[in-house]
RONUMI-588060 format. One line per 2 residues: number of its first residue (from 1); their letters; for each residue x, y, z of N, C-alpha, C, CB. Coordinates in pm, 1 decimal. Each point is the difference from the previous one (the first is absolute). Glycine has a CB too. Layout:
<nodes>
NUM	A	X:Y:Z:X:Y:Z:X:Y:Z:X:Y:Z  ... .
</nodes>
This chain:
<nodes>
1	XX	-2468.8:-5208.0:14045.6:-87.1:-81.5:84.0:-38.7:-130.9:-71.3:-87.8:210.5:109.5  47.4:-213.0:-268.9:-46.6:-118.6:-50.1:126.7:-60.5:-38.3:-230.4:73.3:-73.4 .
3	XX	357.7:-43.9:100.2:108.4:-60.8:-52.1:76.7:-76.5:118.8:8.8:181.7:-191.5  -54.8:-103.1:359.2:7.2:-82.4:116.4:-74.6:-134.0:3.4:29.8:210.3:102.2 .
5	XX	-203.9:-190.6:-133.2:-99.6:-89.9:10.4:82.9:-88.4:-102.4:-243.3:139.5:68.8  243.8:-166.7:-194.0:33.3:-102.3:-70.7:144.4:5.1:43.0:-179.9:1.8:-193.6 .
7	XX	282.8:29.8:290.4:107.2:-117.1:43.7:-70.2:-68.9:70.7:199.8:101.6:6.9  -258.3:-52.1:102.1:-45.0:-34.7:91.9:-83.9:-143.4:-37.6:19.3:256.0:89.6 .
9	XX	-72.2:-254.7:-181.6:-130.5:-120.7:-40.6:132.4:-117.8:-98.7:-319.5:219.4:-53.7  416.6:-127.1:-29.1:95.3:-111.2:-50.1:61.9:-64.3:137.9:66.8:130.6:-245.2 .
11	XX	-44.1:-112.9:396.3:76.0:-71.1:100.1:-38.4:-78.2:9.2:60.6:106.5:93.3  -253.8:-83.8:-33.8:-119.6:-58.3:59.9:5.6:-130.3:-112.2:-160.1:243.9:114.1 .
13	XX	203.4:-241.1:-203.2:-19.5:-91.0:-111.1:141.2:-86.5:0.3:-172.5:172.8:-148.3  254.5:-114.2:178.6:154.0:-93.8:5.9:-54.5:-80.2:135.6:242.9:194.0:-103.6 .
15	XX	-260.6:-133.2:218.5:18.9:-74.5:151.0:-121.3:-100.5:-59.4:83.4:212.7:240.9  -201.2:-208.3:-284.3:-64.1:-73.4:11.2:23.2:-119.8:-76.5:-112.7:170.0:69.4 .
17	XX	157.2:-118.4:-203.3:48.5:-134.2:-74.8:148.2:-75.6:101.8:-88.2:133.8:-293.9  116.7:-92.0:349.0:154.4:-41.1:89.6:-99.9:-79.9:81.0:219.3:224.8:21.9 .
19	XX	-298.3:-179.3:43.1:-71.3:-83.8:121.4:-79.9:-97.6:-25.9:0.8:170.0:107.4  -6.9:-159.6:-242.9:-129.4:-158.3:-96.0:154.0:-53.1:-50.5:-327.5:116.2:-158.9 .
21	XX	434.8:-99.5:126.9:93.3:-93.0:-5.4:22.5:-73.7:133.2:92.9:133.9:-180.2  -34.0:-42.6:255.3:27.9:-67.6:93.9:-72.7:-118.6:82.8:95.6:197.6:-26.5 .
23	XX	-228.1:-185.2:-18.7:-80.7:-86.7:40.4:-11.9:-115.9:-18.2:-64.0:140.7:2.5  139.9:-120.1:-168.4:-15.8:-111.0:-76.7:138.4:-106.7:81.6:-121.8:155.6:-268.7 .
25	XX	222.0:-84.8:271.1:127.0:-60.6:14.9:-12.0:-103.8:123.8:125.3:218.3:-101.2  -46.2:-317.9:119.9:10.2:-92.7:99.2:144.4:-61.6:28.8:-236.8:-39.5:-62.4 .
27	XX	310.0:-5.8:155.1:52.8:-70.2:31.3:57.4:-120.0:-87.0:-115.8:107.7:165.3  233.7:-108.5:-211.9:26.0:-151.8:-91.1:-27.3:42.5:-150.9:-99.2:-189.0:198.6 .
29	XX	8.5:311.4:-240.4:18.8:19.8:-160.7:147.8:65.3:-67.3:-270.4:41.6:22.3  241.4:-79.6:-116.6:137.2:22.1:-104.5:-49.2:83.7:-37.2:107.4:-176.2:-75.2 .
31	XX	-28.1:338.4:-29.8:-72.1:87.8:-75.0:137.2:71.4:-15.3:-275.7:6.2:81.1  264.5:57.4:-237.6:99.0:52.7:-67.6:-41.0:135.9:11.6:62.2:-188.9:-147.2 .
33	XX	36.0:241.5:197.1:30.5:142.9:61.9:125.1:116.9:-93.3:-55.6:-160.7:262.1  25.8:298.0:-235.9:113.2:41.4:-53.6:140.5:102.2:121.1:-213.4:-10.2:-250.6 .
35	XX	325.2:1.6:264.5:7.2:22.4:56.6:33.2:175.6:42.9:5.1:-267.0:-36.9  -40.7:363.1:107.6:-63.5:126.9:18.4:150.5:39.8:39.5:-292.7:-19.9:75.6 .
37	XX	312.1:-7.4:41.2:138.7:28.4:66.3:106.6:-91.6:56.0:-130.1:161.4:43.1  254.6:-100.9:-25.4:80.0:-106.7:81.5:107.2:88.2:94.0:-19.3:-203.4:-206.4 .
39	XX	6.3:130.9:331.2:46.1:71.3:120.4:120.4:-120.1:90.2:-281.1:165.4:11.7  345.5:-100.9:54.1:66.8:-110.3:94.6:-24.0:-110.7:0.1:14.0:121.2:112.2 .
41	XX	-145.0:-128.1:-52.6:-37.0:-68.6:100.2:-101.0:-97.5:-91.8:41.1:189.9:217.6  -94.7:-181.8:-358.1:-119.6:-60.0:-80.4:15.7:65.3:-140.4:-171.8:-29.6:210.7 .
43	XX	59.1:-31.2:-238.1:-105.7:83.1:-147.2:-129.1:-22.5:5.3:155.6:-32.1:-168.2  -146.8:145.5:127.3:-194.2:-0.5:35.6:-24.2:-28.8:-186.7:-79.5:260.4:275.4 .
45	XX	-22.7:-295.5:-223.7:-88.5:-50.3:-160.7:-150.9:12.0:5.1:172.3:-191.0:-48.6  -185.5:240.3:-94.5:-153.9:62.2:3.3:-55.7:-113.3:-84.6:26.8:286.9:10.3 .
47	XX	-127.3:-345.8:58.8:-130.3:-116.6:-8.8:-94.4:-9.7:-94.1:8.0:15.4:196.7  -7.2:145.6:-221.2:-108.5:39.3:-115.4:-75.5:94.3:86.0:-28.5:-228.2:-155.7 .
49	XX	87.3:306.4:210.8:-120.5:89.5:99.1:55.5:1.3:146.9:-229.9:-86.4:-140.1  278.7:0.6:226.2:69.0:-82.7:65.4:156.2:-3.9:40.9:-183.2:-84.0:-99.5 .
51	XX	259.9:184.7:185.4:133.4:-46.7:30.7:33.0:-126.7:82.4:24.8:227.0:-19.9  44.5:-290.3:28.1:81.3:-92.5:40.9:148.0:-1.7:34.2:-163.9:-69.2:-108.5 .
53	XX	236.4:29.2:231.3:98.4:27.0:12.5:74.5:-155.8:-3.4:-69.7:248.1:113.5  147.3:-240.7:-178.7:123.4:-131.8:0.7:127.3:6.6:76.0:-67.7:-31.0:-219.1 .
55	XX	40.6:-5.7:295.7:128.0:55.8:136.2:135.1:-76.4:-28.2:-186.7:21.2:221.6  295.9:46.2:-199.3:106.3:-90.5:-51.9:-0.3:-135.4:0.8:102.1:157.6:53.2 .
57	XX	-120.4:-169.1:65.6:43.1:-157.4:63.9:-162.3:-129.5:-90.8:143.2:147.8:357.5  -208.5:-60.3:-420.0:-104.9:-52.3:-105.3:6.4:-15.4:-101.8:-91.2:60.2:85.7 .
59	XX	205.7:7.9:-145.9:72.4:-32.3:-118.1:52.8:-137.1:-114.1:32.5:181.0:156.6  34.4:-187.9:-90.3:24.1:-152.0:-67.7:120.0:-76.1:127.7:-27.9:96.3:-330.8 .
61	XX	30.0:-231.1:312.8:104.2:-70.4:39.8:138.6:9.6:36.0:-137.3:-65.1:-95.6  194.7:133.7:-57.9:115.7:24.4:-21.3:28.5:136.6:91.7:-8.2:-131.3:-241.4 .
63	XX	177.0:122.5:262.1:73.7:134.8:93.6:-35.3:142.3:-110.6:260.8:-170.8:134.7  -343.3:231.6:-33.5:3.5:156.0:-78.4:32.2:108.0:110.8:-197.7:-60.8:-188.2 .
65	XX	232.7:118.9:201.5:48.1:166.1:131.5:-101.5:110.2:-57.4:323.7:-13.6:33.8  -363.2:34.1:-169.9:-54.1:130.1:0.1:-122.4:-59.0:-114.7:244.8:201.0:65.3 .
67	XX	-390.3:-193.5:-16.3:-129.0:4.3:-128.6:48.7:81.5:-117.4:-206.4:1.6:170.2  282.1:61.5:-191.0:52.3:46.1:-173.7:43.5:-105.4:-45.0:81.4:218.9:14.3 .
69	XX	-3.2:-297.1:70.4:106.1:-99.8:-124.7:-102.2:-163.6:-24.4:322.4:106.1:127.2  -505.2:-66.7:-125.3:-83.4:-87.5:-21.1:-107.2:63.5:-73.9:72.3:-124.9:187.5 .
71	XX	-108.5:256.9:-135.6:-153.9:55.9:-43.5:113.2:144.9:-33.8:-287.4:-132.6:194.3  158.3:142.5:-337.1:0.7:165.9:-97.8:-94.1:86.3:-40.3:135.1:-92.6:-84.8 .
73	XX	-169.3:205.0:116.6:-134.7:70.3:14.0:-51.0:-97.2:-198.5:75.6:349.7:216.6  -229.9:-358.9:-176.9:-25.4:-35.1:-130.3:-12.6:-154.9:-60.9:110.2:218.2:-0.5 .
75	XX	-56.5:-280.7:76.0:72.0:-138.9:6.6:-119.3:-63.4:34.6:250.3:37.9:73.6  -289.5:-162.8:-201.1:-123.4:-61.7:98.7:0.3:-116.3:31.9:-126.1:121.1:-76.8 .
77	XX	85.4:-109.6:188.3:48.5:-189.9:99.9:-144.2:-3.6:70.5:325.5:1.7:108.7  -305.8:-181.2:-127.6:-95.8:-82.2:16.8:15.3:-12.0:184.2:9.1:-132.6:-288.3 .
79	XX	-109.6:146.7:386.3:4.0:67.3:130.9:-97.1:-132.8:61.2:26.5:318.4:-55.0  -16.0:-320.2:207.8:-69.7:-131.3:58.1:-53.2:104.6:99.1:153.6:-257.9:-36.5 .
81	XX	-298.1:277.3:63.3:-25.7:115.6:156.0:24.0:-118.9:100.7:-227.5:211.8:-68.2  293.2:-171.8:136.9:66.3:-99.0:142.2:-83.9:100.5:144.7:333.6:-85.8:-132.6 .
83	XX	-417.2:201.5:144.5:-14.6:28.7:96.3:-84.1:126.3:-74.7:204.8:-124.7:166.4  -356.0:163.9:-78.3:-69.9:108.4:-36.8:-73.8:81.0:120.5:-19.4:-128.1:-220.2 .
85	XX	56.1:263.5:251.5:-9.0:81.5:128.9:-142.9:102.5:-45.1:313.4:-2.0:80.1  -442.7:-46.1:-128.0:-93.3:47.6:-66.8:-38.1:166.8:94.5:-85.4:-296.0:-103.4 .
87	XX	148.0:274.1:283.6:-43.6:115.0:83.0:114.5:135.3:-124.1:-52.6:-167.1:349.3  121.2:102.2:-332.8:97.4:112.5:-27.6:58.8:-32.3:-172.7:83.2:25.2:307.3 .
89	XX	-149.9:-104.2:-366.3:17.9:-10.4:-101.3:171.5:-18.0:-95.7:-249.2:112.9:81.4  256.4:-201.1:15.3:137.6:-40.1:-51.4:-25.4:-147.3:-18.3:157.1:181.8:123.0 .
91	XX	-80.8:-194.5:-248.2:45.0:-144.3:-72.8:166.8:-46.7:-3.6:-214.7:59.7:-163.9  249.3:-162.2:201.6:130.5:-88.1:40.3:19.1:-75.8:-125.9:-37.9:-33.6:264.7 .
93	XX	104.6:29.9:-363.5:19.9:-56.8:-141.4:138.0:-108.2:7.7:-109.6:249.1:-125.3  115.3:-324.0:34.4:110.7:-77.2:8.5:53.6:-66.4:-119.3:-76.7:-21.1:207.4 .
95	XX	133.6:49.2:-284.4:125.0:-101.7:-130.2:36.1:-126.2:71.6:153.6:216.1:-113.6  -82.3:-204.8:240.5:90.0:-74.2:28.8:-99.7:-170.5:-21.3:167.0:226.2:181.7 .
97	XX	-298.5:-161.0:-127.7:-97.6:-170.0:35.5:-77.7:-62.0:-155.2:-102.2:103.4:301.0  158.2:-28.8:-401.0:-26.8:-60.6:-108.2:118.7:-69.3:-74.6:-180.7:158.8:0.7 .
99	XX	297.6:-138.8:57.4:87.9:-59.1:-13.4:47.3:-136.3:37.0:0.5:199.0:-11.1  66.2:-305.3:-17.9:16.3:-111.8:59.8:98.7:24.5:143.7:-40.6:-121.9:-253.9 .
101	XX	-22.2:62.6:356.2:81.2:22.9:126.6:118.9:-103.0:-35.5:-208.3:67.3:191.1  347.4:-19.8:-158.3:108.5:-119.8:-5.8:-6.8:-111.4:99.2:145.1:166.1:-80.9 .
103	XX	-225.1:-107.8:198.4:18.2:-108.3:71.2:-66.8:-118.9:-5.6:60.5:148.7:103.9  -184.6:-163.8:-215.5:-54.5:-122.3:-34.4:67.8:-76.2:-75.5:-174.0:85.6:24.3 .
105	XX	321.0:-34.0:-61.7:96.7:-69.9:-88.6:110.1:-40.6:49.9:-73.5:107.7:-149.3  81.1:-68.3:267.9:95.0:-45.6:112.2:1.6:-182.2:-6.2:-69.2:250.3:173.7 .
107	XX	-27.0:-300.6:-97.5:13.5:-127.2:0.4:39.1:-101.3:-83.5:-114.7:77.2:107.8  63.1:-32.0:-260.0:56.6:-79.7:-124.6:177.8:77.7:-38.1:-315.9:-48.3:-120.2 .
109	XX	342.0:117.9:109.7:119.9:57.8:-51.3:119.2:-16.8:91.2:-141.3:158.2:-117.7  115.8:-157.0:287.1:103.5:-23.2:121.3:-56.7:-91.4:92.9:94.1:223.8:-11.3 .
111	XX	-23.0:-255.6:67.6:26.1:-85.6:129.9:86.3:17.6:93.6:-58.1:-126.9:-116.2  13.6:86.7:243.3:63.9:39.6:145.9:166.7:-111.0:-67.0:-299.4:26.9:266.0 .
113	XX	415.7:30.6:-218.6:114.7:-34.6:-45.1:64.1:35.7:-151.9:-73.7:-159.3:171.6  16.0:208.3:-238.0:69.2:56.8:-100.7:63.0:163.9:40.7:-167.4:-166.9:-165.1 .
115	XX	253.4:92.1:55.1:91.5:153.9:-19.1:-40.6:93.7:-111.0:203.8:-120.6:73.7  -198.4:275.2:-49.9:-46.9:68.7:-48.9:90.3:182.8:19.9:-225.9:-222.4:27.7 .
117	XX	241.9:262.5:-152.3:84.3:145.0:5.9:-101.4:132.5:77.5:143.1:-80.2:-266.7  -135.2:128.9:344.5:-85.8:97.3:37.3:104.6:127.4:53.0:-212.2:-190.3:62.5 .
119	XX	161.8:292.9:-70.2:53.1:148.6:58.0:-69.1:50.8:117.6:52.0:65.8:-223.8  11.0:-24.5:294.9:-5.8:97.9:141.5:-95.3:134.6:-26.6:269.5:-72.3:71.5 .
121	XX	-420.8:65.2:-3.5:-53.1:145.9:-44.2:-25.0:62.6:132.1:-120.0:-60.8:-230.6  142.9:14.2:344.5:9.6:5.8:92.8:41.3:-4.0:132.1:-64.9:-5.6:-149.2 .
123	XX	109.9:39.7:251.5:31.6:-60.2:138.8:-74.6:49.4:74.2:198.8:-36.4:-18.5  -213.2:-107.2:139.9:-92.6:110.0:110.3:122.3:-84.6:100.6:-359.8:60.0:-59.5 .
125	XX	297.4:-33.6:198.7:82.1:-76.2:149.0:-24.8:-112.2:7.3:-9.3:154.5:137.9  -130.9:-177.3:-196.4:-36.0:-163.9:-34.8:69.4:-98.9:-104.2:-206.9:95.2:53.7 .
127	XX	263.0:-24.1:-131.4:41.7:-57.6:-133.2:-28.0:99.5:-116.2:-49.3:-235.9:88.5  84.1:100.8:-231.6:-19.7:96.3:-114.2:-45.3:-36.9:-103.9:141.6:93.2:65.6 .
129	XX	-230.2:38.7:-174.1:-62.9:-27.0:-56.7:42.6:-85.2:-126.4:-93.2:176.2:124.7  91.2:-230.3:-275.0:9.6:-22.6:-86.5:-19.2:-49.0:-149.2:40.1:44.7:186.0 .
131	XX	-40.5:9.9:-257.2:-103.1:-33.9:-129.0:84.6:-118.5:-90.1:-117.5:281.0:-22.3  42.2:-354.7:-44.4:23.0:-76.1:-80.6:23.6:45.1:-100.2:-88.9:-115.1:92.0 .
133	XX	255.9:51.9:-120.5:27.3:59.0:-181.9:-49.2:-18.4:-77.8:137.6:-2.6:2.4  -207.2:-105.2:-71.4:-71.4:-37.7:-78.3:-155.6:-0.2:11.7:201.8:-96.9:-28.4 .
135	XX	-222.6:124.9:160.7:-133.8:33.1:31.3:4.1:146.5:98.1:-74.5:-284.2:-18.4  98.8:393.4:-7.1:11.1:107.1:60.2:-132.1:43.7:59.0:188.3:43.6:-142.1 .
137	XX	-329.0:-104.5:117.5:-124.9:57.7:44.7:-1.0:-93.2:136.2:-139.5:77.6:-252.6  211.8:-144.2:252.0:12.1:-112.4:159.3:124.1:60.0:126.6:-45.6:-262.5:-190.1 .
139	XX	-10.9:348.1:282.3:79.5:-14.5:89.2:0.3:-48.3:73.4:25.7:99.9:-40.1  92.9:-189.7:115.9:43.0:-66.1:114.3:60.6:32.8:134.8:4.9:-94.6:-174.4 .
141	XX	-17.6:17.8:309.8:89.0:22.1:124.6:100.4:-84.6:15.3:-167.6:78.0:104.0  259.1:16.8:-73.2:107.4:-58.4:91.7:-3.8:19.3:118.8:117.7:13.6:-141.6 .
143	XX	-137.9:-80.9:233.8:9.5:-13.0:151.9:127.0:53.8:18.8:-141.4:-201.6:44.7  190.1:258.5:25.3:114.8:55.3:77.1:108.0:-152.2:-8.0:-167.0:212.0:192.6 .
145	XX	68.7:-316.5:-107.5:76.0:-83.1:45.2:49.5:-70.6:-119.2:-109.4:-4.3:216.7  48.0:1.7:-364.1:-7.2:-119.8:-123.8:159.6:87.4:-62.9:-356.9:-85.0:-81.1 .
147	XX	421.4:224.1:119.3:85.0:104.5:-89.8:137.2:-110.7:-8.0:-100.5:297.7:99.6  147.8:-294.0:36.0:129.6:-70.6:2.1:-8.3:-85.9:156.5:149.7:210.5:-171.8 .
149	XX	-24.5:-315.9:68.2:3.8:-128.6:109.9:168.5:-12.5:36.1:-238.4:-160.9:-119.1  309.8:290.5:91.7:140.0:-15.4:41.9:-0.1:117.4:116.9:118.8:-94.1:-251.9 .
151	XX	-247.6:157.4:310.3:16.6:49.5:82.7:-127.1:94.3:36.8:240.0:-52.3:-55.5  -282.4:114.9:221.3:-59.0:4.3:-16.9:-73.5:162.5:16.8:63.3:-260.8:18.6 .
153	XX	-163.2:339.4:-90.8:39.1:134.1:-74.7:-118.4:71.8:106.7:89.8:-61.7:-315.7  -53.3:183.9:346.1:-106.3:54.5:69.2:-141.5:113.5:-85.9:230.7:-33.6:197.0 .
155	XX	-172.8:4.8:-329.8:-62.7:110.6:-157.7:29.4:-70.9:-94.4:45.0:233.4:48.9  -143.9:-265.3:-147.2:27.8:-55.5:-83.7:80.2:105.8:-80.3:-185.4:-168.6:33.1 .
157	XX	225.7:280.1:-80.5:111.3:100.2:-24.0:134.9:-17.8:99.1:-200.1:167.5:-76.1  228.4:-274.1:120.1:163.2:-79.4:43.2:7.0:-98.7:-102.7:9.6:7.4:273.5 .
159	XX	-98.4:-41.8:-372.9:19.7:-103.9:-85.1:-34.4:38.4:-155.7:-49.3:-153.1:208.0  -43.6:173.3:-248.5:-55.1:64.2:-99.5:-34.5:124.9:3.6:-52.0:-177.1:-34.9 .
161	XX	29.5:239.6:-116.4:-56.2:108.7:-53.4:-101.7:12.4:-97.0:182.3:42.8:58.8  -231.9:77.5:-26.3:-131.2:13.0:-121.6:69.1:50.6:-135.8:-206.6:82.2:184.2 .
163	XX	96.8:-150.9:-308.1:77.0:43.4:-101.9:107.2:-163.9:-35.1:-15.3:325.0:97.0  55.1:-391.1:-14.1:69.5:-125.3:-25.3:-79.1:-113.2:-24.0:160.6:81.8:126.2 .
165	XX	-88.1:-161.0:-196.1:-85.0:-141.4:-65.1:82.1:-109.5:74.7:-71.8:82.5:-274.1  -7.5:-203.5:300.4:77.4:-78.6:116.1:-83.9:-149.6:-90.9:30.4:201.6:311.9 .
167	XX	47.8:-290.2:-317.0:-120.4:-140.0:4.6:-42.5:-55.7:121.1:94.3:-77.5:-188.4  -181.9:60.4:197.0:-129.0:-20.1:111.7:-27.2:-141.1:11.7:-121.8:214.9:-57.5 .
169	XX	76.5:-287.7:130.4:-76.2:-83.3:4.6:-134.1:-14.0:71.9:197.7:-54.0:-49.4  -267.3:52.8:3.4:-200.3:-55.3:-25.3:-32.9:-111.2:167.8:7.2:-60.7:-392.2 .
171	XX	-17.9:128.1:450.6:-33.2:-95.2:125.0:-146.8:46.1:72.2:281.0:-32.2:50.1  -349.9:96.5:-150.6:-140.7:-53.0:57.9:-102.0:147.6:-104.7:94.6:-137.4:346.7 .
173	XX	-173.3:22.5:-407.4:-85.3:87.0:-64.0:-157.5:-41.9:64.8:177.0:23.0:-236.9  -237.6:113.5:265.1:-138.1:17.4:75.5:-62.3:80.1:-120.4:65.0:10.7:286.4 .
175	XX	-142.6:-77.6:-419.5:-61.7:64.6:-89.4:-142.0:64.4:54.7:129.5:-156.0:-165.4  -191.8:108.5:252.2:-108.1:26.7:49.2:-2.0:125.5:96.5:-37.2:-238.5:-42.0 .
177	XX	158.8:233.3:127.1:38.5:183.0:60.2:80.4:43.9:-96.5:16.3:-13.5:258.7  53.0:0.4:-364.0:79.1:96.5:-92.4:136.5:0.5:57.4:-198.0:153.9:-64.4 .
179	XX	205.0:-224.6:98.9:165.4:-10.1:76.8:106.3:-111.8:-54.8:-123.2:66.2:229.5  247.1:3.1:-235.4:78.9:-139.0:-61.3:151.4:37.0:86.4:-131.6:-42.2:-307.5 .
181	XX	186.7:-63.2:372.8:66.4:6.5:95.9:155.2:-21.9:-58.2:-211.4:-71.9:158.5  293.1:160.8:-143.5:191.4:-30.5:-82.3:82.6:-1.1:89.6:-2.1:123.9:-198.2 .
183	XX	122.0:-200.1:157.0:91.8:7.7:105.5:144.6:-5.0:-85.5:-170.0:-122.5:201.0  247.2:164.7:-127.0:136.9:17.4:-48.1:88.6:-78.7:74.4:-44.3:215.3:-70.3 .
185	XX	19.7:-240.1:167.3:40.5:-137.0:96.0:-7.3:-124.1:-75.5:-95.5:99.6:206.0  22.7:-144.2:-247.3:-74.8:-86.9:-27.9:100.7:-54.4:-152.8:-266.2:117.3:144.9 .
187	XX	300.7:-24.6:-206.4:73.5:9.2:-156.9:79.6:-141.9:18.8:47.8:304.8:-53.0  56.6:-316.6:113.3:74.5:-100.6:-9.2:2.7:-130.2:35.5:66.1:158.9:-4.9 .
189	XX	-223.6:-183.5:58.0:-32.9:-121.5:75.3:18.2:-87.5:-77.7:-140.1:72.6:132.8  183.4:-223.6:-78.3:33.5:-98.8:-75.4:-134.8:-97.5:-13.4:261.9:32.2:74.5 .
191	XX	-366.3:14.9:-8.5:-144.3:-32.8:-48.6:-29.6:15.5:-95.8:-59.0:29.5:138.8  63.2:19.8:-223.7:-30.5:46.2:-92.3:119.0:-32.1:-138.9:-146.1:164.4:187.9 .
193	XX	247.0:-216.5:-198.9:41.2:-35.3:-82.3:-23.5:-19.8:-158.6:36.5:-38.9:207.2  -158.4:-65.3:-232.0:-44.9:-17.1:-87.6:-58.1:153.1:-27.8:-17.0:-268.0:39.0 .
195	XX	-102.1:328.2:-4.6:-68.5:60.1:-13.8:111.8:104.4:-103.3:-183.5:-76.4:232.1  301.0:119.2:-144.0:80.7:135.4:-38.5:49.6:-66.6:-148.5:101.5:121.0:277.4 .
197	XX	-42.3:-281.1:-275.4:46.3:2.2:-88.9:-88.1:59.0:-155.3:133.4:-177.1:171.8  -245.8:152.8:-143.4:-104.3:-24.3:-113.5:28.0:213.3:-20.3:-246.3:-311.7:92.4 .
199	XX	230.8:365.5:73.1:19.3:160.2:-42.0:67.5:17.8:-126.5:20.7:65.8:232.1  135.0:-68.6:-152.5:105.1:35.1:-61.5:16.9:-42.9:-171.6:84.2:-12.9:259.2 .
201	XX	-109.7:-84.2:-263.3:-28.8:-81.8:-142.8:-59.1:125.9:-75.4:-65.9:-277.0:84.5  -60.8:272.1:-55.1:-89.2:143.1:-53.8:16.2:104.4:-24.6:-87.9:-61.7:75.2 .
203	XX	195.7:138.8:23.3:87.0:102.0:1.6:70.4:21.0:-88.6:-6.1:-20.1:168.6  97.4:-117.7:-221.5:76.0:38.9:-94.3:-17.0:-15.1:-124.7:106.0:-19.2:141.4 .
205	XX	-256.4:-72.2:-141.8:-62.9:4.8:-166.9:-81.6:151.7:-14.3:-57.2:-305.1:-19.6  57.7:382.8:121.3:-35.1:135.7:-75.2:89.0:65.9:-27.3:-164.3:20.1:83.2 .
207	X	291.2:-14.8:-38.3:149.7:44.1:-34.1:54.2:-4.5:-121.2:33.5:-62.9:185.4 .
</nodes>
């Protein structure tokens, strides 16, 4: 019976210190966490009293498929609370927003008309997806219509594949929605002349 009462009073003593943390916590703070578990879908990380979940897509920038090949039980990372559910006591954590977003580096590093190496991570009926080789945390669209100009395709899979690298050209960057617009049409335009020559030049001084 006195060995029930004192769990019982050690809980009363966890929830309450959990519920004077949580109180403390807010929206927009930073705080170094350790991390407890890792699942599909996240990692949860303990606050000091406090779980937190880091949901994949909260992670970081860069292409990841599974929270193992980022977070390791034990592992301690510096966490941003992006969202706090005090009814139900859930916390929304994030790596990714302490990180530099690429797309504030968009405007200085590219421009609408340059050429650029990117790979296929996607198709939809609309078009297709694609990441930047040298900048792989940046993905781009291809419009259906931007794929090919020798004919005209009802899937972007009559022209390309995922998994393939194509040079692209840069015909419209929207840093402010996160969008950067490619085309494969577009590759051989004689608009652009100068611009490619300066590419290609570049190309082969990394060669």
């Amino acid at each position: 019976m006195l060995f029930r009462s004192e769990r019982a009073a050690a809980k009363e003593v966890r929830e309450s210190r959990r519920e004077s943390l949580l109180g403390q916590l807010e929206v927009g703070q930073v705080h170094t966490g350790k991390v407890i578990s890792v699942t599909d879908f996240g990692a949860f990380v303990d606050l000091g009293g406090v779980d937190g979940l880091v949901h994949l897509s909260e992670m970081t920038w860069k292409p990841i498929e599974k929270p193992q090949e980022y977070f390791k039980v034990g592992q301690e990372v510096n966490v941003q609370i992006i969202n706090i559910d005090k009814e139900h006591g859930r916390i929304a954590l994030s790596t990714k927003r302490l990180e530099q977003d690429p797309f504030e580096l968009m405007a200085a590093k590219y421009k609408p008309g340059q050429l650029v190496r990117a790979t296929i991570t996607r198709l939809t009926k609309f078009g297709a997806f694609a990441r930047l080789q040298n900048d792989p945390e940046v993905e781009g669209l291809i419009h259906i219509s931007e794929i090919s100009s020798s004919k005209r395709i009802a899937h972007p899979k009559e022209a390309i594949a995922v998994g393939e690298s194509y040079t692209m050209r840069i015909i419209k960057i929207e840093g402010d929605r996160r969008r950067i617009g490619l085309s494969i049409k577009e590759v051989d335009s004689p608009r652009y002349a100068e611009q490619d020559m300066e590419f290609y030049l570049s190309m082969s001084d990394e060669q």
